[in-house]
C-alpha positions, 0 to 999 in steps of 0.5 A, spaced: 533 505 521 536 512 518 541 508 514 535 505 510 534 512 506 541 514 506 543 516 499 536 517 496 530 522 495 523 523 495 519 526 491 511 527 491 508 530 485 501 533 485 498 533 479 496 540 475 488 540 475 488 537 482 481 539 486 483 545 490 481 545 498 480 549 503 484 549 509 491 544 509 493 542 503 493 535 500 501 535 499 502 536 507 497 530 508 501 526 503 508 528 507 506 526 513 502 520 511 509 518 507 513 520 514 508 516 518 509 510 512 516 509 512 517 510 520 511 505 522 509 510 527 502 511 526 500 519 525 493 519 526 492 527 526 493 526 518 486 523 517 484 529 522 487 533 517 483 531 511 478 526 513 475 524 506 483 524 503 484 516 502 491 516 501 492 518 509 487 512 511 491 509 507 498 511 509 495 510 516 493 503 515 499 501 513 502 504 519 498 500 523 498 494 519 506 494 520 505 495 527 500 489 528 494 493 529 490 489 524 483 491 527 485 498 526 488 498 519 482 495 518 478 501 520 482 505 516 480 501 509 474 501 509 474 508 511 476 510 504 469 506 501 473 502 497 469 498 491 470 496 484 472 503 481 476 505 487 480 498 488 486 501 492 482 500 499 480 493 497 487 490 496 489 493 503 483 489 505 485 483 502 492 483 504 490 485 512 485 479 512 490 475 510 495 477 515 490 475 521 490 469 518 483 470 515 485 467 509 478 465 507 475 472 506 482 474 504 482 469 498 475 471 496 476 478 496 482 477 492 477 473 488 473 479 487 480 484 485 481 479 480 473 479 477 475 488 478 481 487 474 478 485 468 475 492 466 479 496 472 486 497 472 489 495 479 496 496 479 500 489 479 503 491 485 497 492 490 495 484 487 502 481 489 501 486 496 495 481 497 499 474 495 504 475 499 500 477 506 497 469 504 503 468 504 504 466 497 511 467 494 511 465 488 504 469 486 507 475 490 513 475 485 510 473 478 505 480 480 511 484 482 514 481 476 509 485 473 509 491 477 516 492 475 515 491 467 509 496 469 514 501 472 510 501 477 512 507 482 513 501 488 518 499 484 523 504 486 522 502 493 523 495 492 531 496 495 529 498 502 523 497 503 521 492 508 513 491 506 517 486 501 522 482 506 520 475 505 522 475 498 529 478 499 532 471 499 529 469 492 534 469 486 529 473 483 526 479 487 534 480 486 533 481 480 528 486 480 533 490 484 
């Protein structure tokens, strides 16, 4: 939906000191994955692009996710070798178990961010990304709570984005606004 975006704008950042690669570069790959994200259409060619470049699986998992193309999203996030130094893959793990309906290995990993979280920062976002798939508003919205008082970048996409749609009714996701 075009109107969803209407009066705003993009920007991706690539840190100075970035490690350069030969052939398409990392800044392609995350405008395509983002373009991919943000029309739910999955753009597999990304991953080709740069197939040891996590954000693209990521991206691509989402899109697949949003699509309900759960087993595939899967192989997506287990792709980036996520583990307790690299949590971002493991989050999308949890949150795509949970939509499945495999909330006991959904909670489990959940369980195990937590554990991670104590000496590795996970942005609050991610975890309240994981509660929300096991479809527990009220965690989902004290983590996005915090997200927002980390100034996490998601909360910038808080307004349109429809990942976070069961919480619209809410007073308090309202509020985050």
């Amino acid at each position: 939906d075009p109107e969803r975006f209407e009066g705003r704008e993009f920007h991706v950042h690539v840190p100075a000191g970035a490690i350069p690669k030969d052939g398409p570069s990392a800044g392609i790959t995350m405008v395509t994955a983002l373009a991919s994200l943000l029309s739910a259409r999955p753009v597999r060619h990304t991953v080709a692009m740069e197939p040891t470049f996590a954000m693209s699986r990521f991206r691509l998992g989402l899109a697949l996710e949003e699509q309900r193309q759960y087993e595939e999203a899967l192989e997506q996030f287990e792709a980036m070798r996520p583990g307790a130094s690299e949590p971002l893959g493991l989050t999308a793990i949890a949150r795509t178990l949970a939509l499945m309906g495999r909330q006991t290995e959904s909670r489990a990993l959940l369980a195990q961010l937590h554990e991670i979280a104590r000496t590795t920062y996970i942005p609050s976002a991610m975890i309240a990304d994981v509660y929300l798939g096991l479809s527990e508003k009220e965690a989902a919205l004290q983590w996005l709570t915090r997200a927002v008082e980390e100034r996490a970048l998601v909360a910038m996409w808080l307004p349109w984005d429809r990942h976070w749609e069961p919480l619209r009714g809410d007073h308090r996701f309202v509020e985050l606004l």
